[in-house]
N, C-alpha and C positions, 0 to 999 in steps of 0.2 A: 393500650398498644395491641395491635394486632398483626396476622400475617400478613394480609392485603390492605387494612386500614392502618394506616399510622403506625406502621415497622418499623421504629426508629432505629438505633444507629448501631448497631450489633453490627453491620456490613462493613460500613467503616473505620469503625473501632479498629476490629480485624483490618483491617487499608493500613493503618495508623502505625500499628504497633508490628508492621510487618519487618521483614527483615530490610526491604529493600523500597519505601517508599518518596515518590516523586510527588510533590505539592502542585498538584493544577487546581488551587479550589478559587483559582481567580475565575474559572468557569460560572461560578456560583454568582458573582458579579454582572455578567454579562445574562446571563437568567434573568437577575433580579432588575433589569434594566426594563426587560419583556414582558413582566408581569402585568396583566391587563392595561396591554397594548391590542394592538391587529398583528403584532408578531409574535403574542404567546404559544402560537403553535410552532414548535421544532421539530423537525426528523433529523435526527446525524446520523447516516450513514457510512459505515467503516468496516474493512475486514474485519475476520476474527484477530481475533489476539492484538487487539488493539484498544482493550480498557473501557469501553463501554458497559460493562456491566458494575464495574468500580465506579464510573460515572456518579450510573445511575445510584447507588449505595452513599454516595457522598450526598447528592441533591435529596434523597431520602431524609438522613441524617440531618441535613439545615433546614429542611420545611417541616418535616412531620412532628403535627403539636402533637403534647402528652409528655417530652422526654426534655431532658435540659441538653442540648450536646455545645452548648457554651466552652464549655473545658477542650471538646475534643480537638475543637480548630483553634488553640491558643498556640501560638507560633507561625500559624499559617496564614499565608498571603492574603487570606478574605477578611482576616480580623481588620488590614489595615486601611477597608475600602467604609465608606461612611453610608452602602446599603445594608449593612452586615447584620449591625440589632433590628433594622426596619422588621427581619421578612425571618428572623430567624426563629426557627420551632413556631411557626405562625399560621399553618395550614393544615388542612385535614389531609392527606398523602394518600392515593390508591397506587400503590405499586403491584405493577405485574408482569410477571415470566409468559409470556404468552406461550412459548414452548414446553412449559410445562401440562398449560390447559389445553391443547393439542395431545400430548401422549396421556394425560390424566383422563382426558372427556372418551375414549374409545369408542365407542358407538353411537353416544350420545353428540349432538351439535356442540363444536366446541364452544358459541355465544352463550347457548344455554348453559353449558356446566357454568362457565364463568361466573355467569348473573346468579346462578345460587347459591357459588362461593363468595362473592363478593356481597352480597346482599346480605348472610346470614351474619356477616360480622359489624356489616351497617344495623341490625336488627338491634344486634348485640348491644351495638351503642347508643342507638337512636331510639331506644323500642319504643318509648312514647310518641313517636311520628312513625314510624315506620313501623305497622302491625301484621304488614302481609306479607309472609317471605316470597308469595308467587309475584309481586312489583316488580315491572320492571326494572334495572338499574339505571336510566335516565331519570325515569317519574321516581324514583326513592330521591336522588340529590338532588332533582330540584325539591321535593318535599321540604328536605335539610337544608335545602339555602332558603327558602322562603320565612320558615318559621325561625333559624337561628341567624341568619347572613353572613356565615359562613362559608369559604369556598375552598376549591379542591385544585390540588396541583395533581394529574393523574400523571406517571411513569410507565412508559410501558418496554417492556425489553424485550428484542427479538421479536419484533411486532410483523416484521414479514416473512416470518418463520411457515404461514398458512400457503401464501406466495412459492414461496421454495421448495416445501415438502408436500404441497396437495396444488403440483402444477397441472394435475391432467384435470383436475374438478372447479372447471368456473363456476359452477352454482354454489359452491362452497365459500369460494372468492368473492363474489359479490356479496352473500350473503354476511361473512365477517365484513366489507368495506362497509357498508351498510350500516352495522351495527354499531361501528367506531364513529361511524358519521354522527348518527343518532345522537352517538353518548358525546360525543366533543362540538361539536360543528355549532356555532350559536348560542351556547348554552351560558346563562349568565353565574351558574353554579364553577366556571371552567377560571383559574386565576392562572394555570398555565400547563398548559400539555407540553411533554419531553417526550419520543420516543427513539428510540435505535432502534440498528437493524442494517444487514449488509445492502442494500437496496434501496437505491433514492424512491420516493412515492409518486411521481407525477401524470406516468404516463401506462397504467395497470389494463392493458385494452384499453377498450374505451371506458371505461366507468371512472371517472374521476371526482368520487365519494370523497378524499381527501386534499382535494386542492386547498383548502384554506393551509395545509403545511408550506413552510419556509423549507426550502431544502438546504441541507449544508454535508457535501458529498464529497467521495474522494476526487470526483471534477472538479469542485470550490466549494470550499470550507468554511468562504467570506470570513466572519471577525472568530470564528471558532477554530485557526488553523494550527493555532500554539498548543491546542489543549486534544488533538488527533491522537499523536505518536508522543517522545520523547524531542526537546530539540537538540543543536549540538551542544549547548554550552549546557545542558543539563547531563547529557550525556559524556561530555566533559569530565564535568563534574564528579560525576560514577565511576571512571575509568580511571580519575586521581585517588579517589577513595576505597576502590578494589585494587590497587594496582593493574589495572588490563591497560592494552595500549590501544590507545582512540586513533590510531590509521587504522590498525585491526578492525577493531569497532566497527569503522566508517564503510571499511569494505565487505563487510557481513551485513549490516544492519541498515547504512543510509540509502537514500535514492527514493522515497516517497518528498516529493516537493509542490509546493503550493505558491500563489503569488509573493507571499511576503515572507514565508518560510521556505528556505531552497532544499532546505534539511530538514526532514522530518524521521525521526528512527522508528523501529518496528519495537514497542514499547516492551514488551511479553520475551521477546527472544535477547534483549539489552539484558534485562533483570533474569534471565536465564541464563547470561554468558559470566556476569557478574556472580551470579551464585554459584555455580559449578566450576567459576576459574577458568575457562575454556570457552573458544568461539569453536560452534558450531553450527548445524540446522536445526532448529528447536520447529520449525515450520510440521512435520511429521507427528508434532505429538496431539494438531489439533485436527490436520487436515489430511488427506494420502492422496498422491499423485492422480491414482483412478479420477479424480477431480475435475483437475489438470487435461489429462488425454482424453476426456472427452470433447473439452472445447476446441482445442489446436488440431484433433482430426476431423471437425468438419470439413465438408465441403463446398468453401465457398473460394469465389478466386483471387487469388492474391493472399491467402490468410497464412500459408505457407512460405511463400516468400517472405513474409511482412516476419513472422516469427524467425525464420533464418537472421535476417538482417541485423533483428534483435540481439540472437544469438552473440552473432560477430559486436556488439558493439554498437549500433548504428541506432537511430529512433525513427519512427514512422508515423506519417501523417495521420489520424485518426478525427472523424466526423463524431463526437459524442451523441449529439443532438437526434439520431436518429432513433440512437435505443430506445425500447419500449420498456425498462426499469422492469424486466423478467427477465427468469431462465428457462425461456421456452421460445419465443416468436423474436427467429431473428429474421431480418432480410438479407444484409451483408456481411461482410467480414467485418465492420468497422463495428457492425452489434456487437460481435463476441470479445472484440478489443475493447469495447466499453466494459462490457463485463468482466472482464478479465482485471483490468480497472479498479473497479467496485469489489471486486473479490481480493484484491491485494497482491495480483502476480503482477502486475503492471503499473511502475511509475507514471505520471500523467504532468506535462508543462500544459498549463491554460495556456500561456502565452505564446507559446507557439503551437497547442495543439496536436503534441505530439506524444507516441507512447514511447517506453522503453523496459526494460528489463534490470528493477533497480539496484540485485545487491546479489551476493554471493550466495547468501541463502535463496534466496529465489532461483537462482538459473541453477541451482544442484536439483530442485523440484523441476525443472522444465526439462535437466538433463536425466532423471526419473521416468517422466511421464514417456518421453520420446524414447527410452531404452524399450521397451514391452513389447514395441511394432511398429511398422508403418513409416518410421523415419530411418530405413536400414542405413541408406548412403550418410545422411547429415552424422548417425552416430558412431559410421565409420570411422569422417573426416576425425569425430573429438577424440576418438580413442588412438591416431595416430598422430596427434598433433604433440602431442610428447618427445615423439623421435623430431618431429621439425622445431623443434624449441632448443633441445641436445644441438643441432646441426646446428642452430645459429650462433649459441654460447658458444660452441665451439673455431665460429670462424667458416663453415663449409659453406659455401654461395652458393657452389655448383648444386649440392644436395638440398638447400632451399627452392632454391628453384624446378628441382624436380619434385619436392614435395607439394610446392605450387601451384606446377602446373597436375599433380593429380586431383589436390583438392578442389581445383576448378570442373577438371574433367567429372565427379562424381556429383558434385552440386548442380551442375550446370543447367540443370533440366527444372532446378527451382529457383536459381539465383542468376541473373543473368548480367554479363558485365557490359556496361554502356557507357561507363566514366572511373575516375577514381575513386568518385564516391564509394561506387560498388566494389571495387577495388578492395576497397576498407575493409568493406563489411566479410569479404570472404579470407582477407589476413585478419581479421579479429577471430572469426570462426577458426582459419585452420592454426592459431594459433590458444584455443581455447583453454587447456593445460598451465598455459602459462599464469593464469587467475588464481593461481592455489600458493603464487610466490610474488603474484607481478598488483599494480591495477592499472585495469586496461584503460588509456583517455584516449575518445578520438578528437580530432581537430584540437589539438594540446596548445591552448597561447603561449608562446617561445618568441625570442628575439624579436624579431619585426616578419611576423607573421604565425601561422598556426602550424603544428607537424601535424601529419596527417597521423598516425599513427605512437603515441606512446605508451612505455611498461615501465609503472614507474615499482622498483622492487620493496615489499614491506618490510616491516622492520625485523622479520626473525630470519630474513635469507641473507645471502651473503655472495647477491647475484648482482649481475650491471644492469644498470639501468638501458633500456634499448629505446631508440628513435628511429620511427619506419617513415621513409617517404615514399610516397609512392609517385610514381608516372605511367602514362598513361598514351601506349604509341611514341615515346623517345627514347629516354636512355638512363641506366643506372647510373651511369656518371652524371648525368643531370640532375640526380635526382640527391647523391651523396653532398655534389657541390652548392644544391640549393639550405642542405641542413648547415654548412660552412658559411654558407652568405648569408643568410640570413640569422644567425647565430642562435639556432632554436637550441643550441646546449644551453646558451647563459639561465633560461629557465628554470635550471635544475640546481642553481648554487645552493638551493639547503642539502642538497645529495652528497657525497663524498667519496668517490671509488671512481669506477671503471665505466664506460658508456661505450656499448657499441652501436654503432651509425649504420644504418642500415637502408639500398635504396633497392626499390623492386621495380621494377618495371613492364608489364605486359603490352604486346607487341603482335596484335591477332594476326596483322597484316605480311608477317614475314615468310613469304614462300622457303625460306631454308631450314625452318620449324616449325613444321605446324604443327607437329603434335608438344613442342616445346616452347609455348606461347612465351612464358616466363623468366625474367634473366633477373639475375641479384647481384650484390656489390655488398661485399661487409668492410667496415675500418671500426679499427677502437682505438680510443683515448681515454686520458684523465681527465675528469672535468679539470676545467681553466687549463686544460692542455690540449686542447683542441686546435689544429690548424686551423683558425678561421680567416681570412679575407674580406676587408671589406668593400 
């Protein structure tokens, strides 16, 4: 056993016996499906703190021959799959930290250092084939697969760590793509390449050294989407066993979703909410906002609105397909929302192709980055959107609506209203405060049809539930009578308390307000005591 050869399962182990672990080694299944196929090459591309490096430590564990880890997956899902004894402890393992051989190599070429650490422990094991520690590390494994027919599962972690940290050096770029080519691309020695890394591989400039990679991204994860994040019934699960309460949960943590998973949870901050007792932002211990601000102040156009909208609630069209998979060469705004994406501040539907802003932990980062500068007005709006939340529990219409119409007045220059839609987006914003008691749903299925607007309150408040409708050029009474017709209370029968109805309506066109675009209407009732009409 060695560090880079055949590391067996000390990683796992630790996985195993931890306080708080989650069984995804059906992964190991789906690997083993790959195995010297044309889709033995993988990249999974994932935020941080999302178990990639565990991954890789598990797939260690079940390939790397030398060590029995038989015992260690007994109880676990992979035992009950019938590739399990095929492939297990059956391969020679190169695992590697690539960010480590980045800050280890200092002066020296980071391929170089690699090839002399990784070679000297092939020396170690092979030294009857392998006499020369100056061999490249291509020409050493084919040596070892010629003379023994033995092959290699290689690992590699944080593989576009060169990508991210030495963005201004193409020559350095090409020269690592290069190498990886060399060492994987063709090679009959190869039974299957794994790598991570936050960055899908396909489109690095032009040099596309790595295309033999499958990609499975936080744009599509294809048959790898259960084994990203946490899902909910796992997370469930945790929340019966911690005692925490999973609406909590859901509204800290859910909002990464994929075609067949609509719930995906942020794995690292679950197991941090669960061990400390307390939902918080655990997002701070890996990453700082500086991150954050310097993507949402470019200047590209629309990339500021598009972030507002988010803000309030709303999701936005986004073209993936343009990105060039860096953090350097973007052309539009729709690159940096790809990125944004791939780094983990941004929920992504394939299916309708759109971004959003997933969970409670995240928009406290976004509400972070935009404190420092540059966003004076939008951080205005949050910081008074407290007293407009007071005014409406309370019943004052008049004082909603002049809150209203300020928060229109200070956005206005970023968010522009042309519908209700937009509508939406700037009562989700100026009622932003309300997140820390409420969760925000826009277009909420209700009765027979959708409310534009609801707050549904979590479980540790002792607040009503609120339904916005909004109109758009008619009238708050239009707009109150359409939550009564259309019975969008009956929606709420698991709730139990107090619901205030709520209708807003802007009105650009009225010569007798024009600086008072905005008019409101409050009613409360009890659920199932609601005046409704049919």
């Amino acid at each position: 056993m060695g560090f880079y050869l055949n590391p067996g399962n000390k990683g796992f182990w630790e996985s195993v016996r931890s306080k708080i672990y989650v069984d995804k080694t059906d992964l190991i299944a789906c690997t083993n499906e790959l195995i010297n196929t044309e889709q033995k090459y993988i990249c999974v591309s994932r935020p941080r703190r999302f178990g990639k490096s565990m991954a890789l430590k598990m797939l260690a564990a079940y390939y790397s021959r030398g060590c029995d880890s038989a015992d260690l997956f007994r109880g676990c899902r992979i035992k009950r799959k019938k590739t399990f004894q095929m492939h297990l402890n059956g391969y020679d393992v190169i695992c590697l930290n690539i960010q480590q051989f980045l800050i280890e190599a200092g002066e020296q070429e980071i391929t170089e250092y690699l090839r002399q650490e990784v070679v000297e422990e092939l020396c170690e094991e092979y030294g009857e084939i392998i006499k020369r520690q100056d061999i490249g590390l291509a020409a050493a494994l084919r040596k070892i697969y010629v003379r023994t027919g033995r092959q290699f599962v290689v690992l590699l972690d944080e593989w576009d760590c060169v990508m991210r940290e030495q963005q201004e050096s193409e020559v350095l770029q090409k020269q690592y793509l290069d190498f990886l080519r060399n060492l994987l691309k063709d090679q009959p020695y190869i039974a299957l390449a794994y790598m991570t890394g936050i960055l899908p591989v396909k489109k690095y400039g032009q040099h596309s050294a790595l295309n033999m990679f499958w990609e499975y991204s936080m744009t599509d994860q294809k048959g790898l989407e259960e084994y990203t994040g946490f899902t909910e019934d796992e997370v469930k699960a945790l929340c019966r066993k911690y005692d925490m309460d999973f609406i909590e949960a859901s509204n800290w943590y859910d909002g990464y979703m994929f075609r067949k998973y609509q719930h995906i949870y942020n794995p690292q901050s679950i197991v941090e909410a669960m061990s400390c007792q307390r939902f918080s932002s655990y997002w701070t211990s890996t990453e700082t906002y500086d991150a954050l601000k310097a993507y949402i102040d470019m200047d590209f156009n629309g990339l500021r609105s598009d972030i507002v909208k988010m803000l309030g609630g709303d999701r936005v069209k986004v073209n993936t397909r343009s990105f060039q998979n860096d953090m350097r060469n973007f052309e539009v705004k729709d690159d940096v929302l790809t990125l944004l994406i791939h780094l983990g501040y941004l929920g992504y539907d394939a299916g309708t192709e759109e971004a959003f802003i997933p969970n409670k932990e995240v928009i406290m980062e976004f509400e972070n980055a935009m404190s420092v500068g540059g966003w004076g007005e939008v951080m205005h709006v949050l910081r008074t959107s407290e007293k407009l939340l007071e005014d409406t529990l309370n019943g004052h219409a008049d004082r909603v609506a002049e809150g209203l119409d300020r928060t229109h007045s200070e956005v206005a220059s970023i968010l522009t209203y042309n519908d209700e839609n937009s509508l939406g987006c700037a009562i989700g914003l100026a009622y932003y405060s309300a997140r820390r008691d409420y969760k925000l749903v826009r277009e909420f299925p209700a009765g027979r049809g959708f409310a534009d607007v609801v707050f549904l309150p979590l479980p540790h408040t002792d607040k009503p539930a609120i339904v916005i409708e909004l109109k758009y050029d008619k009238s708050v009474s239009a707009a109150i009578q359409q939550i009564k017709d259309r019975q969008y209370t009956q929606a709420l029968e698991g709730y139990a308390g107090e619901i205030l109805l709520v209708g807003v309506n802007y009105d650009k066109n009225d010569p007798n307000k024009p600086n008072k675009p905005h008019s409101c209407e409050i009613e409360k009732c009890e659920i199932g005591n609601c005046e409704i009409e049919d």
